[in-house]
N, C-alpha and C positions, 0 to 999 in steps of 0.2 A: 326256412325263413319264417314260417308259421308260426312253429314251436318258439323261437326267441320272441317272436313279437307275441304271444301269448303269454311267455314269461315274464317279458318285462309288464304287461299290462297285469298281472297276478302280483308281483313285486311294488306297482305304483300305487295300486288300491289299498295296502297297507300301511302305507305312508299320509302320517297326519300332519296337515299344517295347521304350527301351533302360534298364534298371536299375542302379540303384548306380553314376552316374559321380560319383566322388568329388572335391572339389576346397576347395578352403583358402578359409576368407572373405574375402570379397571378389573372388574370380574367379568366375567364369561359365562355363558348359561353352563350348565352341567347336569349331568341325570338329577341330581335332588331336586335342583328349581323346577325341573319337566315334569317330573315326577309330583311337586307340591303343586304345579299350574292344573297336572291331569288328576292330582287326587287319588295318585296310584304308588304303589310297592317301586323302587329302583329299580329291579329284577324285571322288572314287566316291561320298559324300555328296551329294546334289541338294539339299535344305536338310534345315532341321531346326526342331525349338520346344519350347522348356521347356516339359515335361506339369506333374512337382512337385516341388518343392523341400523337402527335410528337414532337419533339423539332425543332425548323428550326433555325439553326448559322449559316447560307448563309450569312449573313450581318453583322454589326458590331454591332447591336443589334439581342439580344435574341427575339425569338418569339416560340408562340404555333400554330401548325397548328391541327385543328381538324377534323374530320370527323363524321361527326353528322349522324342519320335516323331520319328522321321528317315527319309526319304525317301531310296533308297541303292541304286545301280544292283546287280542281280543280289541283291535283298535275303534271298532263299532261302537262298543258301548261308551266312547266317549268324543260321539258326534254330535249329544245333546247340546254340549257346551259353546257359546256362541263363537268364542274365541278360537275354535280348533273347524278346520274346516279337511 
C-alpha cells in the first residue's frame, strides 16, 4: 500500500495546474495553446485534462477561460509563471 501511495504522490508532483488558458467558443484547449501559455515545444507536454471551465464577459467578446492539469517533462522550470501552480 506504501508503494501506490508513493506512486501516486511522484505522479501528482508533476502535474501542473495551468490558469487562464483563454479560448473563443467553441474551441477547446489543446497541446498548442498549453504549450503557447507554458512557452514550450508540444512534445514537452505528456498529456493533459480540463480541471474547469469558466465563461469570461469582461469584454465585449465572449471567451472561455480554462484551467488545465498537465503533465509536462521538466515541469519545475515553469513554476515561475504566476498562472501555473
Amino acid at each position: 500500500m506504501d508503494s501506490l501511495f508513493s506512486f501516486i504522490l511522484l505522479v501528482m508532483e508533476k502535474l501542473l495546474r495551468i490558469h487562464q488558458i483563454r479560448c473563443k467558443i467553441g474551441h477547446v484547449p489543446d497541446k498548442e495553446d498549453i504549450a503557447k501559455k507554458l512557452r514550450c515545444h508540444e512534445n514537452d507536454i505528456l498529456s493533459f485534462e480540463i480541471e474547469k471551465e469558466s465563461l469570461d464577459a469582461r469584454k465585449d467578446e465572449l471567451n472561455f477561460s480554462y484551467t488545465v492539469l498537465a503533465q509536462v517533462k521538466n515541469a519545475s522550470k515553469y513554476l515561475k509563471n504566476r498562472d501555473i501552480t
